[in-house]
Structure formats: C-alpha cells, structure tokens
C-alpha positions as CSV (number, residue, x, y, z in Angstrom):
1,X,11.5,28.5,24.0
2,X,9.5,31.4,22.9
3,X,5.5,30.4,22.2
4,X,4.1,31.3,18.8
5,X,1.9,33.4,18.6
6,X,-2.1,32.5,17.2
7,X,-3.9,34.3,14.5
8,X,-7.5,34.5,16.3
9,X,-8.7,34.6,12.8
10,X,-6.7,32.1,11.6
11,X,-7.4,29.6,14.8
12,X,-11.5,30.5,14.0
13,X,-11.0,29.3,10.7
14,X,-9.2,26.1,12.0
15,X,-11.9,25.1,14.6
16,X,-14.7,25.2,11.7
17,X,-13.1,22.8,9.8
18,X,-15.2,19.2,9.5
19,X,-12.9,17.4,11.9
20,X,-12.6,14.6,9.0
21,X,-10.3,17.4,7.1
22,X,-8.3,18.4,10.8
23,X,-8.2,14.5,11.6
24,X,-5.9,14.1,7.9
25,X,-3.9,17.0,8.6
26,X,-0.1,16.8,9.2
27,X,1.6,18.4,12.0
28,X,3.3,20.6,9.6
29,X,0.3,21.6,7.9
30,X,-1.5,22.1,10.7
31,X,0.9,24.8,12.1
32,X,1.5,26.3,8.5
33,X,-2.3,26.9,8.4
34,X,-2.4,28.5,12.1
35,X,0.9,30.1,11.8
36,X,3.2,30.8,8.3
37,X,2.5,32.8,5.7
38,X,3.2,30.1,2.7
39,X,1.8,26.8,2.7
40,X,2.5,23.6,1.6
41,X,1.2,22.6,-1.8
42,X,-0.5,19.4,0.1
43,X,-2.3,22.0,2.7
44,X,-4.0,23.7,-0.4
45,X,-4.9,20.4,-1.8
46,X,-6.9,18.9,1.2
47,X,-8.5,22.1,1.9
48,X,-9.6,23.0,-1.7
49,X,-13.2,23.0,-1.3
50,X,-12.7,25.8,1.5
51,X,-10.3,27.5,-0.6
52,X,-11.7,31.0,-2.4
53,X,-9.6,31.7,-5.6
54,X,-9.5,35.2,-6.5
C-alpha cells in the first residue's frame, strides 16, 4: 500500500484549526483537506470562516 504523501503546508494549516472544527470533520474531509485537490462542498461549509474568497 503506497503512503500518501503530506502537504507540509497543507498539514500546518490543519494543526491550527480550533480542534472544535477538526473534532466535526469527517474522515473524508479530513484527507481531502490534507491531500486532493477538490473538496467536498460540506468541507468548504464547516471551514467558511477560514476560507479567503478571491
């Protein structure tokens, strides 16, 4: 089984997260926020107040 590989950024970003947001996080969404390039719309919607729209 090859291991994925982790985003340092991505894992940095993950570990300042108010563990109340982690804690409601779905195994899914967590590893679409440390590893895929599209996430799920319920990821965007729990982390909306950490999300910057351009």
């Amino acid at each position: 089984m090859s291991e994925k590989k982790i985003d340092k950024e991505r894992q940095n970003s993950y570990d300042s997260l108010p563990p109340s947001i982690k804690e409601n996080l779905t195994q899914e969404e967590k590893e679409a926020f440390l590893y895929k390039a599209v996430w799920p719309e319920s990821l965007f919607e729990k982390l909306d107040e950490f999300i910057i729209k351009e």
